[in-house]
N, C-alpha and C positions, 0 to 999 in steps of 0.2 A: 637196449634197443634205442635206434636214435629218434629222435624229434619225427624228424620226416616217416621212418619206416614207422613209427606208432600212430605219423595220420593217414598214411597210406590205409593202413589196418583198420583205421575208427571208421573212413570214407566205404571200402566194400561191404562193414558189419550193417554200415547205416544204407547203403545201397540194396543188399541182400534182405533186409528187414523193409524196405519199401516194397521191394518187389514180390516179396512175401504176400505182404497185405494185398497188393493190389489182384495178385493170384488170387486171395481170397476173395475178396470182394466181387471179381468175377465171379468165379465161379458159381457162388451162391446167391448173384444178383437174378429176381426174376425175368422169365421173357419180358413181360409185362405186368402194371400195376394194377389193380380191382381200381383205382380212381381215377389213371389212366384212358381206360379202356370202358366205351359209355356199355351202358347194360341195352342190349338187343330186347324190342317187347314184341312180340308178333299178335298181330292184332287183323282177325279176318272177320269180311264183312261180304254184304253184298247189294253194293251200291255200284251199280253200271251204266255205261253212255255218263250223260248230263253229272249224274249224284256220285260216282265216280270221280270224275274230276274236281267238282266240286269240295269232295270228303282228303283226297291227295294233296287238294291245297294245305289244306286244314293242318295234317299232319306233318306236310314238309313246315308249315309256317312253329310248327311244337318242336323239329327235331333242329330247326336252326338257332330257335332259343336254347336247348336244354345241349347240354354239351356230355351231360353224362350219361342219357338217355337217348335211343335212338327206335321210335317204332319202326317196321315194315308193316304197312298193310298190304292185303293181300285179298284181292277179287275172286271168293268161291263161288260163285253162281248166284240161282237165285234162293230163296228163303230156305226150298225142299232141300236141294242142292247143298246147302248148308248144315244142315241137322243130316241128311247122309255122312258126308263126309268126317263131320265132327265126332258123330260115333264110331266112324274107322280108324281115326286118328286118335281116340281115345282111349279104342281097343289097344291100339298101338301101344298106349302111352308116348305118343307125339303132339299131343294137340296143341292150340295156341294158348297165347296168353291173356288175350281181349277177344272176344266175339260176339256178334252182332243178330241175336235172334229175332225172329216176327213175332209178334206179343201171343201168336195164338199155340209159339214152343213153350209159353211158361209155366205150365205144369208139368211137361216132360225134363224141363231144367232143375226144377226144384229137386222131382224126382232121381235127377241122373247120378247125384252124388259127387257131381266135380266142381261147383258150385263154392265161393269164398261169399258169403254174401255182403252187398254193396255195403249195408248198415254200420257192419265191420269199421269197415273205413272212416263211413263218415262221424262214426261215434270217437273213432281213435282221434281225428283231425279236427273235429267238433264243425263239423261242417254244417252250415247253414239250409237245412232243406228249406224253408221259409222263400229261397229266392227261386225253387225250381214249382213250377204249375201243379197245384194240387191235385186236379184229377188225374193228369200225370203221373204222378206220385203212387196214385191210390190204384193203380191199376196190377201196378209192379212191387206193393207194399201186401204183403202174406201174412199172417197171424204175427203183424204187428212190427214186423219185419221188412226190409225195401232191402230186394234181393238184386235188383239188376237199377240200372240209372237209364231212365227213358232219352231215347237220344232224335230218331227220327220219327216223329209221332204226326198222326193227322189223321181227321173222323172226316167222314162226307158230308157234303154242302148240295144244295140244287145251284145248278148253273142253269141261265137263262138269258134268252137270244131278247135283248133289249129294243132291237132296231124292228122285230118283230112285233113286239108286243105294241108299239106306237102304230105299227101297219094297221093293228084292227082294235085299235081304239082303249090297248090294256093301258093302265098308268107302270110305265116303266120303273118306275124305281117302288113299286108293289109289289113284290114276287108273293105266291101263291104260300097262305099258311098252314092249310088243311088240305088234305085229301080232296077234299069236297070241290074247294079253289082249284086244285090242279084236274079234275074234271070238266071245270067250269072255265077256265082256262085257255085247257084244253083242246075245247070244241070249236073257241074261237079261233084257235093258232092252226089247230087243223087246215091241210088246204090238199084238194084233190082235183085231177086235169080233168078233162073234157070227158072219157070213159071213164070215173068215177074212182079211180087209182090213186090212193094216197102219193103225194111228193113231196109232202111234209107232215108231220106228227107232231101232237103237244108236246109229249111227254117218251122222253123213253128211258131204259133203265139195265143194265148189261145183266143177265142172270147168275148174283156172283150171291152167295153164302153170308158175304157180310154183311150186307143188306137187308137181310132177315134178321139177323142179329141188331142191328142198329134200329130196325122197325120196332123190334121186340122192345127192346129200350127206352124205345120215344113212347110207347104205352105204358112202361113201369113196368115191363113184364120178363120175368125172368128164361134164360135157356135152359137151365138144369138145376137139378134139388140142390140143397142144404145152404140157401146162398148165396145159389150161380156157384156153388164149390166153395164157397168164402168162410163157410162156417167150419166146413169140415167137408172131407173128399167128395167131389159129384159121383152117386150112383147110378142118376135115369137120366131124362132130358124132362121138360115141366114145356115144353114149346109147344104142344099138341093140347091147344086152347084153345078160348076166345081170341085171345091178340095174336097167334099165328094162326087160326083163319080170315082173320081182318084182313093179313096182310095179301095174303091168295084170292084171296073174294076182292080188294081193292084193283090189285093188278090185273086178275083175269077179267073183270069189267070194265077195265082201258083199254084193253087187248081187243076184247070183242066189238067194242064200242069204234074200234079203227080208232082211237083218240090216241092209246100208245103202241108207239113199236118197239118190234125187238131183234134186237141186234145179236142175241145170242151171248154163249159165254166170254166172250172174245173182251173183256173190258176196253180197249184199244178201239175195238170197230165202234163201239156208244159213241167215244170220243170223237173219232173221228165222223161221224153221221153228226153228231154237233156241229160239228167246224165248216164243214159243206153244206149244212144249211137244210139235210136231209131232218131235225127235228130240232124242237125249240125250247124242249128245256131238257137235262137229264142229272141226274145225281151221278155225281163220282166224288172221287176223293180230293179234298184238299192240297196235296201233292202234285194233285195235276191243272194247278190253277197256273203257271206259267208257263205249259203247254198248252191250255188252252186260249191263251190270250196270246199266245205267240201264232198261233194256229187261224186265231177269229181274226187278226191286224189290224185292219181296215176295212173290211169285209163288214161288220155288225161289231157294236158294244155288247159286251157282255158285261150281267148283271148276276147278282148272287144273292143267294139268301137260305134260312135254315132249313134244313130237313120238314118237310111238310108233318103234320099232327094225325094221326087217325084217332087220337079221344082226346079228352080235357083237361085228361091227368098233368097236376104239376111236381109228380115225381117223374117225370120221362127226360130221355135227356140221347146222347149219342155218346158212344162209347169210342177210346182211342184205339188207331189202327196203328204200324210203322212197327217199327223194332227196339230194343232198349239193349244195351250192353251189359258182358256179365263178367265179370271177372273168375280166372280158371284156377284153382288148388294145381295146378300143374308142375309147378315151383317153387322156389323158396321163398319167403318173406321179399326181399331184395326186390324182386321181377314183381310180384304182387303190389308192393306200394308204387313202383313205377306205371304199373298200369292204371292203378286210381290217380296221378299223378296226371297221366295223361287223360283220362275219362273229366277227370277237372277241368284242364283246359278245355274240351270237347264242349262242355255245359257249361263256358264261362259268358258274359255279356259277349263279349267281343268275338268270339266265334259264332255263336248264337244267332246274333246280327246276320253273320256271311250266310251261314248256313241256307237262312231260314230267305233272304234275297235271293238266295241264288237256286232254292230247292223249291221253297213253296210249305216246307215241312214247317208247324209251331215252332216259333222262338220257345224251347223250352226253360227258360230262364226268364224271369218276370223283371228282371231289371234291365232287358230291350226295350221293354216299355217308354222307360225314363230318357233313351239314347235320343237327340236329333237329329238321329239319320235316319232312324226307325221310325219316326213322327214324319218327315218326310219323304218316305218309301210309303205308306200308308195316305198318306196325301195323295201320293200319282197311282198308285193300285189300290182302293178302297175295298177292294177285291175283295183284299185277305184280312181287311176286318172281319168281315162276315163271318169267319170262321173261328174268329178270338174272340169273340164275342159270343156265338154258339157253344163255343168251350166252355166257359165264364157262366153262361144263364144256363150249364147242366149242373143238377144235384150231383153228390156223391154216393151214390147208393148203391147196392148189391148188383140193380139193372144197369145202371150205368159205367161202374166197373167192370164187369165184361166178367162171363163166364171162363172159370178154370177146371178143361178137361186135356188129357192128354192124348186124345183123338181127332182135335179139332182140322187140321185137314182133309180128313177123310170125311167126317160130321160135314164139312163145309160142297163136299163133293157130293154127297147125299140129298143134303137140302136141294142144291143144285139140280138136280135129278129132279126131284118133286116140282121144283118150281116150273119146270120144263115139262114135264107130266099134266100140268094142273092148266099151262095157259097157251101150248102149241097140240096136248092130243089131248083136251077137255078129260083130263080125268080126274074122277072125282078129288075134293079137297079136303077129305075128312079120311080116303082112303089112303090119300096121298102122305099126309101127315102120320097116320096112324103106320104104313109102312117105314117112313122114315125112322118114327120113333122107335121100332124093334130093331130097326138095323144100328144106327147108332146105340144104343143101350147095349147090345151085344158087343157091341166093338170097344163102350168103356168099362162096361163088366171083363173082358178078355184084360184090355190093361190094366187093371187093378188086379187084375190076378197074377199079373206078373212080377207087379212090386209088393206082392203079399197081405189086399185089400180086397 
């Protein structure tokens, strides 16, 4: 064979043998890599308008860092709306992968079974709970356990119309610390026209479930047996007391007295009868203290101050409202550490800060404290000390911690009921209670019988 015809020869074998491989290599090359390709976390909440946007920031500012992670959040409605749909989606087996419950779902969640709990995490990661708000903490920590990571958290405050109180000679920066004061108050800030018609009110207070609970609280008094549920499951409610007729007996003799009005269940209308100047002090939530200052302008300074006292007790305190995040068994490992990945950033300083500027919600991370933007912000709204400071001077105790029943919306619709029984059709407050007590009792006996309790 000659020289040339044997490189001819060597040139196709070695041509034929690339082209081999490179077939190969196709072939078997995937569509895409797992490190490629970031991991999808779907993560549903229900944060609307304002908190909303707010929360979208948040996430887009996590999904532009992390290049291998990419959440969707996803707007389900409100609280109810959320726990409907999470159990269709459950049934499914489609549900998400981060979700965003109201504190009063946490005993339905423990219960539910789809639950990875947070502790998990943070023992794997050795994560510092030390930097996130104790009572926080202690709300959403179970026999010994912290099953969800508190995220949008906030207890009620009295808000109070400043430019008023200087009208009739109160000292503005006093606000009212008992029961007693906000009668006394009260009567001053009262103002009624020419035919004897109220056109402004001391005191008012929207007819809302939590309220009762956080009364109950501020006396050391518990909702329901074994613990407020802390010790071991709640079977009855323990509310049908002394300190929940304080709380009906206070209210219905504001009522009567024309010193408070009522605006009904409507949380929203309270607020706004604040803002218009229709009544001079009311309790609402912490949350809604950059609505209400956006609201009051120029119009009156608004002032703030704690939850008013009906006893002496220094075990009373106010328990946290908002929501906490749980992470879902719904996937594998992979999705699971990405979602605590993202719940970190969520409760880092630095979100914390936006969050809690732009919401109104507790900075729940105690190293805001330390920021001077946050020193700062607290400078121009001294507002929302009031209500970190309220935090801070509550015990941590079974009352303050907040009852764990898996009925608590409907319990909350109940009270409601009573409370509206007791102080628009005068009826009685010991039958009123004593009704409630059977109806909720029956409704958490029904659910424990469901999950074999």
């Amino acid at each position: 064979m000659s020289r040339n015809k044997k490189l001819k020869t060597c040139f196709f074998a070695v041509m034929s043998i690339f082209m081999i491989v490179n077939l190969l290599v196709f072939y078997f090359k995937p569509a895409y890599s797992k490190s490629s390709s970031p991991v999808q976390i779907i993560f549903w909440h229900s944060m609307g308008s304002n908190l909303g946007k707010t929360l979208q920031h948040l996430v887009d500012e996590y999904n532009l860092k992390k290049k291998n992670v990419k959440v969707v959040a996803q707007y389900q409605g409100s609280y109810d709306d959320m726990i409907t749909k999470l159990k269709t989606s459950q049934a499914a087996k489609r549900g998400p992968d981060i979700v965003q419950v109201y504190e009063i779902g946490t005993r339905f969640m423990l219960d539910s079974g789809w639950v990875v709990p947070m502790q998990k995490f943070v023992d794997a990661d050795r994560f510092n709970l030390k930097q996130i708000e104790p009572n926080l903490l202690a709300y959403y920590t179970v026999e010994n356990t912290l099953w969800s990571m508190p995220f949008n958290s906030s207890t009620p405050i009295l808000y109070y119309n400043k430019t008023a109180f200087r009208e009739v000679n109160l000292d503005p920066n006093k606000p009212p610390k008992t029961f007693n004061d906000v009668e006394t108050y009260g009567m001053k800030l009262l103002k009624k026209d020419e035919k004897g018609k109220v056109i402004r009110y001391g005191l008012s207070m929207a007819i809302y479930g939590w309220y009762f609970e956080q009364l109950l609280a501020k006396q050391g008094a518990l909702y329901v047996n074994n613990g407020n549920g802390r010790e071991k499951r709640a079977t009855k409610v323990v509310f049908n007391s002394e300190a929940g007729k304080n709380i009906l007996r206070w209210w219905k003799r504001l009522i009567d007295k024309g010193v408070a009005g009522n605006f009904g269940r409507n949380y929203d209308d309270t607020i706004n009868a604040f803002i218009s100047g229709k009544t001079c002090m009311i309790v609402a939530s912490t949350a809604s203290l950059k609505t209400i200052l956006d609201g009051a302008g120029k119009k009156f300074e608004v002032g703030t101050g704690f939850i008013p006292a009906l006893n002496n007790t220094k075990n009373g305190g106010v328990i946290i409202g908002g929501a906490s995040l749980w992470i879902l068994k719904n996937r594998e490992d992979l999705y699971q550490k990405s979602a605590w990945d993202f719940v970190k950033f969520l409760v880092s300083t630095t979100s914390q800060l936006y969050w809690h500027r732009n919401t109104g919600y507790f900075p729940i991370n105690r190293g805001v404290y330390s920021l001077k933007e946050m020193n700062e912000h607290l400078k121009k709204f001294p507002q929302f000390k009031t209500a970190i400071d309220q935090l801070h001077a509550t015990p941590i105790n079974y009352a303050t911690r907040g009852a764990l029943i898996g009925v608590f919306p409907e319990a909350r619709q109940i009270i409601e009921e009573s409370i509206e029984k007791v102080i628009v059709k005068n009826y009685s407050i010991d039958k009123a209670l004593k009704e409630a007590e059977a109806k909720i009792n029956k409704a958490i006996k029904d659910y424990n019988q469901i999950f074999g309790y």
